[in-house]
Structures are given as C-alpha cells and as structure tokens.
mmCIF file as gemmi writes it, N, C-alpha and C atoms, coordinates in Angstrom:
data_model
loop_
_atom_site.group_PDB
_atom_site.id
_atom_site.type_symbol
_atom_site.label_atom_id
_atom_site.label_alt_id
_atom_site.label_comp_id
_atom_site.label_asym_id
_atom_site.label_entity_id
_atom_site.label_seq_id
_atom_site.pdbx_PDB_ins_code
_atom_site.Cartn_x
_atom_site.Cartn_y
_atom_site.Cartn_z
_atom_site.occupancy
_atom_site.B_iso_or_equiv
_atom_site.pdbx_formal_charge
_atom_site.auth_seq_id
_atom_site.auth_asym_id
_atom_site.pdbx_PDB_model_num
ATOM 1 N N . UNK Axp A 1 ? -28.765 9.852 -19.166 1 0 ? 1 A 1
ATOM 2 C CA . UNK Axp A 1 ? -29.109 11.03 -19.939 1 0 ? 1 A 1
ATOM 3 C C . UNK Axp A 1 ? -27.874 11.876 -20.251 1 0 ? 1 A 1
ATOM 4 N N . UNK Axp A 2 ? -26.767 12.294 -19.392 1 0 ? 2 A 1
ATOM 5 C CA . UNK Axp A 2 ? -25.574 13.017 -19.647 1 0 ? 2 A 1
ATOM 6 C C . UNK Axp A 2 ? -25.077 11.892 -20.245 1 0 ? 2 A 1
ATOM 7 N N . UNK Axp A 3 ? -24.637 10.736 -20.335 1 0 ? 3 A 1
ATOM 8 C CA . UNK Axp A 3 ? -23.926 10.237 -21.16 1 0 ? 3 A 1
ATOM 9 C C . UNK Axp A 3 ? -24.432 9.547 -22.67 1 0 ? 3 A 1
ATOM 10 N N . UNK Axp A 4 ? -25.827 10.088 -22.767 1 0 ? 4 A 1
ATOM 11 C CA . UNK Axp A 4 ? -26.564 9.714 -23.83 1 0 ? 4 A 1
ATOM 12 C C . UNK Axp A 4 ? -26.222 8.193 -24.255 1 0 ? 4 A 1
ATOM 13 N N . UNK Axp A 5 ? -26.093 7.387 -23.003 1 0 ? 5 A 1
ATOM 14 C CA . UNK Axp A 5 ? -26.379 5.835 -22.878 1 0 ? 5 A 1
ATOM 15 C C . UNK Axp A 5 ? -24.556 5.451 -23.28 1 0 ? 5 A 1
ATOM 16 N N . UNK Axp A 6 ? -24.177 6.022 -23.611 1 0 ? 6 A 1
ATOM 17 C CA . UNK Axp A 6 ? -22.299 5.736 -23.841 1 0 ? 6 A 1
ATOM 18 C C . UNK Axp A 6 ? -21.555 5.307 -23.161 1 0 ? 6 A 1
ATOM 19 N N . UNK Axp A 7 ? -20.711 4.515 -23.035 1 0 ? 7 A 1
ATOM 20 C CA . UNK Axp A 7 ? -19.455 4.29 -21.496 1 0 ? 7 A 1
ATOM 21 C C . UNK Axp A 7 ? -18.627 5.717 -21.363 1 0 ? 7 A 1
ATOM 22 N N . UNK Axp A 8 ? -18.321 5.963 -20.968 1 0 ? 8 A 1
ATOM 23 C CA . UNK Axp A 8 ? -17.306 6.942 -20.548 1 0 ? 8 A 1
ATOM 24 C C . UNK Axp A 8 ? -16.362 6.249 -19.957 1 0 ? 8 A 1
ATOM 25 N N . UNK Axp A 9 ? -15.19 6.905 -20.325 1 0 ? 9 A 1
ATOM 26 C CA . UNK Axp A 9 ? -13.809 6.322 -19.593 1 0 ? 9 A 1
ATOM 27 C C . UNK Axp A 9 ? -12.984 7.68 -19.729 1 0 ? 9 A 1
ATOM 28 N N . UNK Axp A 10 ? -11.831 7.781 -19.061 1 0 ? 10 A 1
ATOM 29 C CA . UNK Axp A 10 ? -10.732 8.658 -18.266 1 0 ? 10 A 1
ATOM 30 C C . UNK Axp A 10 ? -9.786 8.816 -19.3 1 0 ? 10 A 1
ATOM 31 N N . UNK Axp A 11 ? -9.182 9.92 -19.76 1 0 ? 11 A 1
ATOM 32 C CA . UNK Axp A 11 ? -8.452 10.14 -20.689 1 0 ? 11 A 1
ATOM 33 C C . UNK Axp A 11 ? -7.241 10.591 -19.698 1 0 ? 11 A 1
ATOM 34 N N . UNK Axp A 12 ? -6.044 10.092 -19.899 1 0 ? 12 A 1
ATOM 35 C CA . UNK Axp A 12 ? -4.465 10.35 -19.139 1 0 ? 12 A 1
ATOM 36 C C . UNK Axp A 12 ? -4.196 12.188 -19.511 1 0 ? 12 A 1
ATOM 37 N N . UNK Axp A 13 ? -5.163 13.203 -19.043 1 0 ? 13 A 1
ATOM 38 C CA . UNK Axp A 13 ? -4.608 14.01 -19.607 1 0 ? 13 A 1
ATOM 39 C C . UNK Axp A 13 ? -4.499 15.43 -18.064 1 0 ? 13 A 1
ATOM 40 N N . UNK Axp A 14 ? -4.951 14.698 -17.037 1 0 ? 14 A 1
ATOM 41 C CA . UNK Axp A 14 ? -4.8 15.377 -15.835 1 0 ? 14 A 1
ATOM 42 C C . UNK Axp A 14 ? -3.005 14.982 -15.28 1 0 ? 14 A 1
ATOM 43 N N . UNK Axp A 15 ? -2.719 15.98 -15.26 1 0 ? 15 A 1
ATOM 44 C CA . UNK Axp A 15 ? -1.555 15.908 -14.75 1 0 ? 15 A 1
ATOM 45 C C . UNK Axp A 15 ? -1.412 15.491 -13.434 1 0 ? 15 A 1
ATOM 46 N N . UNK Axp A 16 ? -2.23 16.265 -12.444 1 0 ? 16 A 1
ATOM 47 C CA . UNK Axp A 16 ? -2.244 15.248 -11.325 1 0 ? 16 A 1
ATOM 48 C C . UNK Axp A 16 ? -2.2 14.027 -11.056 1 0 ? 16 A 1
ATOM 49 N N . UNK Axp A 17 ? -3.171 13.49 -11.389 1 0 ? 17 A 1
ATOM 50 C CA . UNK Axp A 17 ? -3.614 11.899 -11.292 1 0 ? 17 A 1
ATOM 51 C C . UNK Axp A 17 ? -2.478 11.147 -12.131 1 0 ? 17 A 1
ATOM 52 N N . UNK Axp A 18 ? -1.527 12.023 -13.443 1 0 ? 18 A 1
ATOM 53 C CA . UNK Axp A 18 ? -0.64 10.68 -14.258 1 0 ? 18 A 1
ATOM 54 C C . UNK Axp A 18 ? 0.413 10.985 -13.31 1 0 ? 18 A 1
ATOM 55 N N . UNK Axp A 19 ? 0.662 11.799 -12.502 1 0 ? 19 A 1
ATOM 56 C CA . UNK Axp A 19 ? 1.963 12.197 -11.555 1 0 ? 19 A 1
ATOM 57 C C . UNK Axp A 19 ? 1.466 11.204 -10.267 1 0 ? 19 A 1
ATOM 58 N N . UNK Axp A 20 ? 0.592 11.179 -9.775 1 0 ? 20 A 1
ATOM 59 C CA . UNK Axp A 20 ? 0.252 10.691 -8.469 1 0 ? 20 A 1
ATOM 60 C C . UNK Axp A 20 ? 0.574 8.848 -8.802 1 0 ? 20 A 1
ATOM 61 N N . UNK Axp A 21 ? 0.101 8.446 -10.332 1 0 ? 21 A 1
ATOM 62 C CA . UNK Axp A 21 ? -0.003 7.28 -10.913 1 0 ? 21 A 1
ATOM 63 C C . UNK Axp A 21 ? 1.25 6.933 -11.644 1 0 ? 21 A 1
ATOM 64 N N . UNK Axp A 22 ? 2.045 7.555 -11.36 1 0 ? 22 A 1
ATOM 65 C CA . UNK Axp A 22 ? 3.462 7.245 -12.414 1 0 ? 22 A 1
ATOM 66 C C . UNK Axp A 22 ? 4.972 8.086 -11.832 1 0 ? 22 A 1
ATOM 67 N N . UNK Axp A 23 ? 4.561 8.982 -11.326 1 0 ? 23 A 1
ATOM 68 C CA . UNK Axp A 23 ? 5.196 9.897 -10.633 1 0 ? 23 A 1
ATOM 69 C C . UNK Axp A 23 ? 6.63 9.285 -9.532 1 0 ? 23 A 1
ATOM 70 N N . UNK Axp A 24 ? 7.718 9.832 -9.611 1 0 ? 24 A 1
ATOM 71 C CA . UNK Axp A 24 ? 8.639 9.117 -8.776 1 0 ? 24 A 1
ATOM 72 C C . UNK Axp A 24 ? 8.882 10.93 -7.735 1 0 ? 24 A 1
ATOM 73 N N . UNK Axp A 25 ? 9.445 10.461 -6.401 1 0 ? 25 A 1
ATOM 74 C CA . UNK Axp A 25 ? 10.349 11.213 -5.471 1 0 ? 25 A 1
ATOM 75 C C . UNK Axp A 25 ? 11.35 10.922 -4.775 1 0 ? 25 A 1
ATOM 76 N N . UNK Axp A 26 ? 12.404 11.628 -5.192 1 0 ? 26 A 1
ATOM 77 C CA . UNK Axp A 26 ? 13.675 10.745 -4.602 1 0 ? 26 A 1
ATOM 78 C C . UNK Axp A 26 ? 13.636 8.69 -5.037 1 0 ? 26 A 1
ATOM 79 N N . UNK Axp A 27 ? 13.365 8.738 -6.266 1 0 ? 27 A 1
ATOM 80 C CA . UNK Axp A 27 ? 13.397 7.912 -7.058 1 0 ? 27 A 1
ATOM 81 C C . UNK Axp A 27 ? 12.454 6.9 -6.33 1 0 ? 27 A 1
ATOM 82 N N . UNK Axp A 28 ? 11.462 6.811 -5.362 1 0 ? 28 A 1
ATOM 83 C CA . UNK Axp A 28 ? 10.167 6.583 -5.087 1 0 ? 28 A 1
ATOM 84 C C . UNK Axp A 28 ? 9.281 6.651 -5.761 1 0 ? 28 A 1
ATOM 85 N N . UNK Axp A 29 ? 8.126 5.463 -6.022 1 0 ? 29 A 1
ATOM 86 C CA . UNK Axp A 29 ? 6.959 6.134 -6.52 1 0 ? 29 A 1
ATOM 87 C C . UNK Axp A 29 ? 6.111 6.826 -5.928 1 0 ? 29 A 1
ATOM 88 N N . UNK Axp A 30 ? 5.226 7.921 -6.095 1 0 ? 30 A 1
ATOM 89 C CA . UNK Axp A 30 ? 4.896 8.564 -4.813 1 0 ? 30 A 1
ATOM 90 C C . UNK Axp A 30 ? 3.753 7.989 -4.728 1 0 ? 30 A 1
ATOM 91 N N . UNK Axp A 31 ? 3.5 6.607 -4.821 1 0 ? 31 A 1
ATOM 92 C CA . UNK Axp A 31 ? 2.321 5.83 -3.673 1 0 ? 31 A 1
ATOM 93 C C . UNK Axp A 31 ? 2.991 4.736 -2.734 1 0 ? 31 A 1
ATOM 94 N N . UNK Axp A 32 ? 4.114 4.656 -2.954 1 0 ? 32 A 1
ATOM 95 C CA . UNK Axp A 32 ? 5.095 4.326 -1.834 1 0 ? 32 A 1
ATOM 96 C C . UNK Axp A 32 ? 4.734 5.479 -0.746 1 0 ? 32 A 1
ATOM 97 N N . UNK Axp A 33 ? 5.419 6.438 -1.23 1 0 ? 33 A 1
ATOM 98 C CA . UNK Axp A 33 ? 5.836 7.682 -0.215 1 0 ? 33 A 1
ATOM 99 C C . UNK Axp A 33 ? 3.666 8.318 0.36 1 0 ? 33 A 1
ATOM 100 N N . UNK Axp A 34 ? 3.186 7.897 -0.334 1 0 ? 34 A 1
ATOM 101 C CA . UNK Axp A 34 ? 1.46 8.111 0.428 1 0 ? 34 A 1
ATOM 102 C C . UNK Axp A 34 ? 1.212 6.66 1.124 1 0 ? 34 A 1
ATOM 103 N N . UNK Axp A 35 ? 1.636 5.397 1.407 1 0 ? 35 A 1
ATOM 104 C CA . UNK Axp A 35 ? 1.532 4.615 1.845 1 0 ? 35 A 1
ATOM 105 C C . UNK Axp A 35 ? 2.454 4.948 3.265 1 0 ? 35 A 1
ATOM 106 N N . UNK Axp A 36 ? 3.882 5.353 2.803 1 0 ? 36 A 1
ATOM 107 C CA . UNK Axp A 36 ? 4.596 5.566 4.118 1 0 ? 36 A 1
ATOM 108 C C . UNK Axp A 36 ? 3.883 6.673 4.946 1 0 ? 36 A 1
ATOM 109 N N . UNK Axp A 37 ? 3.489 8.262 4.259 1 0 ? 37 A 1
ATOM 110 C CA . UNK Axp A 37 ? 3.039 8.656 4.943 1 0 ? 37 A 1
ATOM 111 C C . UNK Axp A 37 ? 1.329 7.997 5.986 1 0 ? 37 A 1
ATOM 112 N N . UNK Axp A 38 ? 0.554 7.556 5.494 1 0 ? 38 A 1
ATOM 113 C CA . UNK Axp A 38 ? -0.49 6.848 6.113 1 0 ? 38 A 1
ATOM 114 C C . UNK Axp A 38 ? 0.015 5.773 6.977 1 0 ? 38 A 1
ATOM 115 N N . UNK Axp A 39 ? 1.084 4.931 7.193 1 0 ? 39 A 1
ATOM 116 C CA . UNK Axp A 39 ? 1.086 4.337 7.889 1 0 ? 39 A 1
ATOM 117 C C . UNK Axp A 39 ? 1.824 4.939 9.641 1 0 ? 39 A 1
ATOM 118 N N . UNK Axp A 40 ? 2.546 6.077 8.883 1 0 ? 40 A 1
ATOM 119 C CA . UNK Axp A 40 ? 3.204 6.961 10.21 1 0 ? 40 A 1
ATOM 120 C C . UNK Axp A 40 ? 2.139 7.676 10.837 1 0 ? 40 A 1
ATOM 121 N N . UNK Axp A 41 ? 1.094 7.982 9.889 1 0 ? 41 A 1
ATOM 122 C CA . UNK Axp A 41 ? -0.101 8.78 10.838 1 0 ? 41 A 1
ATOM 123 C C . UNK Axp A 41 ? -0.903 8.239 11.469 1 0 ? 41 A 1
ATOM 124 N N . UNK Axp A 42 ? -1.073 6.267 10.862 1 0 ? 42 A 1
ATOM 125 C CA . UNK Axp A 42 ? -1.656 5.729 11.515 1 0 ? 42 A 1
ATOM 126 C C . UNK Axp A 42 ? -1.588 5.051 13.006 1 0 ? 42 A 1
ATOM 127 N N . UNK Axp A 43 ? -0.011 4.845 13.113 1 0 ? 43 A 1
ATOM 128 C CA . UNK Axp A 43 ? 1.215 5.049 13.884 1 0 ? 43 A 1
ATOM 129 C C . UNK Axp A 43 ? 0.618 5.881 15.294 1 0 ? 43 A 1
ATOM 130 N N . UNK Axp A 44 ? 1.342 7.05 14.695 1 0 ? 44 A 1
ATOM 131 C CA . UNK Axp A 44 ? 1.108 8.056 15.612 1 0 ? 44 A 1
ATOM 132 C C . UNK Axp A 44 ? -0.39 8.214 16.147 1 0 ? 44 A 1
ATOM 133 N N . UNK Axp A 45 ? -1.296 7.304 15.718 1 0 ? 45 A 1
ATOM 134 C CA . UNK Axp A 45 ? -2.869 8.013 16.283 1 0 ? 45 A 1
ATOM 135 C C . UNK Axp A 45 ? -2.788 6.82 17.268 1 0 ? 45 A 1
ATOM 136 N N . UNK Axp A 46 ? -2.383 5.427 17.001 1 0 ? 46 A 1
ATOM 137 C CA . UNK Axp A 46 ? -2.681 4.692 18.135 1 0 ? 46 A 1
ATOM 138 C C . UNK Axp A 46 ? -1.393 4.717 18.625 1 0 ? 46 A 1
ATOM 139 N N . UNK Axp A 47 ? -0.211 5.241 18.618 1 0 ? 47 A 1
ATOM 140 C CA . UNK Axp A 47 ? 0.591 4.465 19.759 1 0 ? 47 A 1
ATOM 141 C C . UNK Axp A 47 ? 0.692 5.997 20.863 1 0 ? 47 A 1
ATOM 142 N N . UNK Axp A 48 ? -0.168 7.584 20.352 1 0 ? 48 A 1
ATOM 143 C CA . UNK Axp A 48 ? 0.373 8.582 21.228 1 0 ? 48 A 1
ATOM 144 C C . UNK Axp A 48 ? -1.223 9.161 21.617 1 0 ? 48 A 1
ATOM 145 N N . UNK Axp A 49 ? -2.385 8.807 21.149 1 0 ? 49 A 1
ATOM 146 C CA . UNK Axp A 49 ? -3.757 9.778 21.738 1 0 ? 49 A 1
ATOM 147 C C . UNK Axp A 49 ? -4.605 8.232 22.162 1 0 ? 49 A 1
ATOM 148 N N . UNK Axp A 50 ? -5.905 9.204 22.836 1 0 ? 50 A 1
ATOM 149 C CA . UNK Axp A 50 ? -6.826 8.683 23.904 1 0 ? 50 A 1
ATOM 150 C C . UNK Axp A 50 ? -7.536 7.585 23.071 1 0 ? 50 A 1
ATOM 151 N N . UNK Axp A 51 ? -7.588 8.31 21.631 1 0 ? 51 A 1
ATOM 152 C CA . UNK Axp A 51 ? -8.212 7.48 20.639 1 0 ? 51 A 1
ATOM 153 C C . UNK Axp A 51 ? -7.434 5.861 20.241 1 0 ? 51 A 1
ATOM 154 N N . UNK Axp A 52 ? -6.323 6.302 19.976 1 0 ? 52 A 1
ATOM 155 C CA . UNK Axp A 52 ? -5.358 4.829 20.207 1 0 ? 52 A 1
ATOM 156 C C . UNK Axp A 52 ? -5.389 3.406 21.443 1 0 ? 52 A 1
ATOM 157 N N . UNK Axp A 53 ? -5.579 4.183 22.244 1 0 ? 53 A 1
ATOM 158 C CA . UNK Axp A 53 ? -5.666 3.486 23.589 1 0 ? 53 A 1
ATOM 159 C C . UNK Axp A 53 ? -6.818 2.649 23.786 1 0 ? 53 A 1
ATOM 160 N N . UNK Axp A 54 ? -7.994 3.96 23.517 1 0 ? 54 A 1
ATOM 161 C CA . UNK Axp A 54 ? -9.336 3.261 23.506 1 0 ? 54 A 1
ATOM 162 C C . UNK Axp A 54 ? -9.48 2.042 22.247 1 0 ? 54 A 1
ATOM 163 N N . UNK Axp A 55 ? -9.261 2.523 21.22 1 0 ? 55 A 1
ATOM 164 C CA . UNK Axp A 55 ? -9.256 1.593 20.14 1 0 ? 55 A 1
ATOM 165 C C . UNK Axp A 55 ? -8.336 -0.313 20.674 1 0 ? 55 A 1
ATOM 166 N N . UNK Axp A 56 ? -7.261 -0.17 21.419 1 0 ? 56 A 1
ATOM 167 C CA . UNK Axp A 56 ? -6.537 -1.118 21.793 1 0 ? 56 A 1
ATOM 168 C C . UNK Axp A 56 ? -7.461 -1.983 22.939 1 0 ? 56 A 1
ATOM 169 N N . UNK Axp A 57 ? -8.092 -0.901 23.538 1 0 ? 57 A 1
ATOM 170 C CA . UNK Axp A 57 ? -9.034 -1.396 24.809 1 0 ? 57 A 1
ATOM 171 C C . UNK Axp A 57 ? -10.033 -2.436 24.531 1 0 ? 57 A 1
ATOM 172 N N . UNK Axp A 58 ? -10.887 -1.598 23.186 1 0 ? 58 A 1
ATOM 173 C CA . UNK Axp A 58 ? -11.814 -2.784 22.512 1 0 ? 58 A 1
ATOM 174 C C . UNK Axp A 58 ? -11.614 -3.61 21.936 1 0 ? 58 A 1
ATOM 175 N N . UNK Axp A 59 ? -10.17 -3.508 20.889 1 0 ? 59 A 1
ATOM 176 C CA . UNK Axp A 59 ? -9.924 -4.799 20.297 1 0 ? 59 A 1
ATOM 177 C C . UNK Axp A 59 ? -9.136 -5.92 21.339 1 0 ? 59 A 1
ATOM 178 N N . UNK Axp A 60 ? -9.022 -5.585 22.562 1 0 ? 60 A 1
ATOM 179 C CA . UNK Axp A 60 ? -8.504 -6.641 23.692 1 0 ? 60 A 1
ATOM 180 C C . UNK Axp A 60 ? -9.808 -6.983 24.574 1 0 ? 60 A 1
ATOM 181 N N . UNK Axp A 61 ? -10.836 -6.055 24.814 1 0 ? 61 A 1
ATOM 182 C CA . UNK Axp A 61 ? -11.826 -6.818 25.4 1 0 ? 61 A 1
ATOM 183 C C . UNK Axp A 61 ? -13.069 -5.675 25.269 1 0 ? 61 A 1
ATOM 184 N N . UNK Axp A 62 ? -14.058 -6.005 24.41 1 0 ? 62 A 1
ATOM 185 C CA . UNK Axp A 62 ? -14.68 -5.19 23.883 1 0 ? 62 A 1
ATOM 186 C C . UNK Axp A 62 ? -15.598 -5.149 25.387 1 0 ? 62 A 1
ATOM 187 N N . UNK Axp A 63 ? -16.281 -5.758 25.816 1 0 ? 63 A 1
ATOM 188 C CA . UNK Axp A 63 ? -17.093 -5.881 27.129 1 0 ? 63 A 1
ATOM 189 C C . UNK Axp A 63 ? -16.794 -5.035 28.084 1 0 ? 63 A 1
ATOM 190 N N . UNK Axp A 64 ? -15.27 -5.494 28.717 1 0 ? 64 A 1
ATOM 191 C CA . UNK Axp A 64 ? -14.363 -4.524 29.293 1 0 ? 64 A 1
ATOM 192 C C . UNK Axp A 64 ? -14.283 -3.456 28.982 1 0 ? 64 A 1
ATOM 193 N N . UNK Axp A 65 ? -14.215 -2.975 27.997 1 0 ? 65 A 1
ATOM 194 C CA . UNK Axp A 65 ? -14.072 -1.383 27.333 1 0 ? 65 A 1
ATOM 195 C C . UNK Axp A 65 ? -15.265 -0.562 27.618 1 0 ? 65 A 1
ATOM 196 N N . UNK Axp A 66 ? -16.736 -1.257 27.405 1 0 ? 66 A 1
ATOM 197 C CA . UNK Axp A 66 ? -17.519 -0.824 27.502 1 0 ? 66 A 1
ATOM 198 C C . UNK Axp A 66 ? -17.733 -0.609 29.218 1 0 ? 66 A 1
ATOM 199 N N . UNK Axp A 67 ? -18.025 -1.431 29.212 1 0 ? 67 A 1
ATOM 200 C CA . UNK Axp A 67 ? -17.641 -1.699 31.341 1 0 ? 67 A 1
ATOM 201 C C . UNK Axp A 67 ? -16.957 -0.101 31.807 1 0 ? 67 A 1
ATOM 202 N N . UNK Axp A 68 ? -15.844 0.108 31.128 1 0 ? 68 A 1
ATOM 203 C CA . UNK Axp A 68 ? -14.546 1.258 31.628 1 0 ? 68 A 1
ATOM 204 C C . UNK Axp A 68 ? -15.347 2.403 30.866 1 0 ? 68 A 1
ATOM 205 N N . UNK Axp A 69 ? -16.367 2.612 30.098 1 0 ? 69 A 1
ATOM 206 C CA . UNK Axp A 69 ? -17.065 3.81 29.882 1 0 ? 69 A 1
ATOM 207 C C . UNK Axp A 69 ? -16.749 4.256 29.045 1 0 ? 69 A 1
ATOM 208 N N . UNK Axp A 70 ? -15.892 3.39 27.497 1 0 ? 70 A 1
ATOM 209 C CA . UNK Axp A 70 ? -15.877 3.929 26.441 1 0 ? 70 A 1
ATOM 210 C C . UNK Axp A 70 ? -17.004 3.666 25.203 1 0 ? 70 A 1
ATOM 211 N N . UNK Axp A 71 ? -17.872 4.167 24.552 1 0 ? 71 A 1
ATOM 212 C CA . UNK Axp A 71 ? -18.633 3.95 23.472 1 0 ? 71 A 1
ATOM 213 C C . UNK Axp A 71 ? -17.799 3.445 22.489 1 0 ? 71 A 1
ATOM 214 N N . UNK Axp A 72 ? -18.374 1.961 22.336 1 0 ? 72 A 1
ATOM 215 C CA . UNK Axp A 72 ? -18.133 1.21 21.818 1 0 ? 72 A 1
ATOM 216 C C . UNK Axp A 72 ? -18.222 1.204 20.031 1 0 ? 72 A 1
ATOM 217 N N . UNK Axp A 73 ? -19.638 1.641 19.902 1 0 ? 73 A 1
ATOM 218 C CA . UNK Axp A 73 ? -20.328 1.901 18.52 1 0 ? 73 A 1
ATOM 219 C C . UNK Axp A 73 ? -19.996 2.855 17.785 1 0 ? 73 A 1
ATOM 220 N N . UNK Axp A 74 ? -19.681 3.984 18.79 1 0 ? 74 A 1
ATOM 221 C CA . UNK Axp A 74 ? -18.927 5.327 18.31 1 0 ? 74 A 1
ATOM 222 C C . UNK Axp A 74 ? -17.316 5.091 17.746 1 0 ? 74 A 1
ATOM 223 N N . UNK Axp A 75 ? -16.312 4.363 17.896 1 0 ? 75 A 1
ATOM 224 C CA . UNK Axp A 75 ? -15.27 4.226 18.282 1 0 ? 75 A 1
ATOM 225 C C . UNK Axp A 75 ? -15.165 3.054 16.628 1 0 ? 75 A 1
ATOM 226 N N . UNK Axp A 76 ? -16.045 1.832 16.567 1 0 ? 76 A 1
ATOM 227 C CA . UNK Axp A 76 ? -16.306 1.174 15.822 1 0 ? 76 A 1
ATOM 228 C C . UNK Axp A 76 ? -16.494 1.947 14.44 1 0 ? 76 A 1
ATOM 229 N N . UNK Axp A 77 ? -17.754 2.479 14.629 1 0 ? 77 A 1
ATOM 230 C CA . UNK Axp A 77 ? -18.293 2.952 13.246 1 0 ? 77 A 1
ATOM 231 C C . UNK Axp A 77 ? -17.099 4.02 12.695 1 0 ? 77 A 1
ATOM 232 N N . UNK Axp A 78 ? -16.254 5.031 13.483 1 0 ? 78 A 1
ATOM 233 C CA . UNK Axp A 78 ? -15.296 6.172 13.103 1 0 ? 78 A 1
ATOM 234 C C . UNK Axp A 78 ? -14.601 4.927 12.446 1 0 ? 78 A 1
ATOM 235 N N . UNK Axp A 79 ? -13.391 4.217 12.753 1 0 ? 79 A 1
ATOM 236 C CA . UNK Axp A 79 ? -12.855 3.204 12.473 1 0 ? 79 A 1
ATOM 237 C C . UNK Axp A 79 ? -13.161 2.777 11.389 1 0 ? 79 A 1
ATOM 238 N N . UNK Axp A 80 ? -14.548 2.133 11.034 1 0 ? 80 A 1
ATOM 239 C CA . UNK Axp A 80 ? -14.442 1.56 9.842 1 0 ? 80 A 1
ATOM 240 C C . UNK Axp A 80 ? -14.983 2.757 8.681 1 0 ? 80 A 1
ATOM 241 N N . UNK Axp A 81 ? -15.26 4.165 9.406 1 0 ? 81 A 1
ATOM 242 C CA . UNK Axp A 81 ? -15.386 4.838 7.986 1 0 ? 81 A 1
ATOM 243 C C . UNK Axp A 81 ? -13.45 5.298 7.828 1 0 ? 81 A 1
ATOM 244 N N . UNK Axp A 82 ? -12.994 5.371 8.562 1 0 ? 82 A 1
ATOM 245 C CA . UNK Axp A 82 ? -11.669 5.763 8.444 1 0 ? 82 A 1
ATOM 246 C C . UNK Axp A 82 ? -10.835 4.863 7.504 1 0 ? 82 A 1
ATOM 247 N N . UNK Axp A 83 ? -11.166 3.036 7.478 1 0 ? 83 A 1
ATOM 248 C CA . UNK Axp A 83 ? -10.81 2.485 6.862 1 0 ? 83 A 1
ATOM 249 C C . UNK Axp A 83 ? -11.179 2.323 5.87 1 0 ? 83 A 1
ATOM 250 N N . UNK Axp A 84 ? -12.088 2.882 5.49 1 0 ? 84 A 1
ATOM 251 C CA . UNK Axp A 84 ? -13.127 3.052 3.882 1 0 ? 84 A 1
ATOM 252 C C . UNK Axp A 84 ? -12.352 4.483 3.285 1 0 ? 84 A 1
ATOM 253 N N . UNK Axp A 85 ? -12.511 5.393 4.021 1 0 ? 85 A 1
ATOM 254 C CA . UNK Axp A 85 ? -11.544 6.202 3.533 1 0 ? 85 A 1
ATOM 255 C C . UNK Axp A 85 ? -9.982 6.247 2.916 1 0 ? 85 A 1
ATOM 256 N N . UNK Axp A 86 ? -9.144 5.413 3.898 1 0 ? 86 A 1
ATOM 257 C CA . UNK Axp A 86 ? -8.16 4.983 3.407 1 0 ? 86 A 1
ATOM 258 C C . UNK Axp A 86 ? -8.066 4.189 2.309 1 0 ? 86 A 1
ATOM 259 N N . UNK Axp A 87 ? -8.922 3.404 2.156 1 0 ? 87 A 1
ATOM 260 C CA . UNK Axp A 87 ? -8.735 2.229 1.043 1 0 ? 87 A 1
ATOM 261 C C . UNK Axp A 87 ? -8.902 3.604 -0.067 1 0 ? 87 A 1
C-alpha cells in the first residue's frame, strides 16, 4: 500500500551511508577501520572478562561447563544474537 505495488530502491544521496561505503581514513577504507575496530572488541571480550572464559569453557566442553554451573543456553543464544548483529 505505501509503495503503491512499486520496487523501491536507495538513492546515493545520504551522506552517511556514501562515506561509510566509499569513505577512506588515513587512506583506509573505513570498513577496514570498522572491521579492525570489531575484531579488537571482540578480542578484548574473550581474552579479558568472565564472559570470554565462559564462552571458551563451552566451546571446549559444553557438558563440563554446564557441570561447573554456567548456563549454557543463556551464553549460546547472547552469542549467536551478537553474531547476527555483527554480520
């Protein structure tokens, strides 16, 4: 009904999105420099908090993990919305 049955498509006229999509820093594209940053934060969550650890616990022995009193399902499901997010 809003598109009165039409395709719609994206016109290059947001500056954001043609900067985020074309955009250089320090002669970087800056989805280099959002890739580097995500991988340092991803970094830093498992190699320095409780969450890292636990996450290492289940992917080495999920049984075990559970056994040691971490929620398993909880830990899982954050995870894969985190990785839905990222993508």
């Amino acid at each position: 009904l809003l598109s009165d049955g039409r395709a719609q498509g994206y016109v290059l006229n947001d500056d954001i999105f043609v900067f985020l999509g074309r955009g250089k820093i320090a002669g970087l594209p800056v989805m280099v420099w959002i890739l580097i940053l995500t991988a340092v934060a991803v970094h830093i969550l498992l190699k320095y908090t409780d969450i890292g650890r636990n996450l290492y616990a289940i992917g080495g022995n999920d049984t075990a993990a559970r056994l040691a009193g971490i929620n398993i399902n909880k830990y899982l499901i954050a995870v894969y919305a985190l990785i839905g997010t990222v993508a």
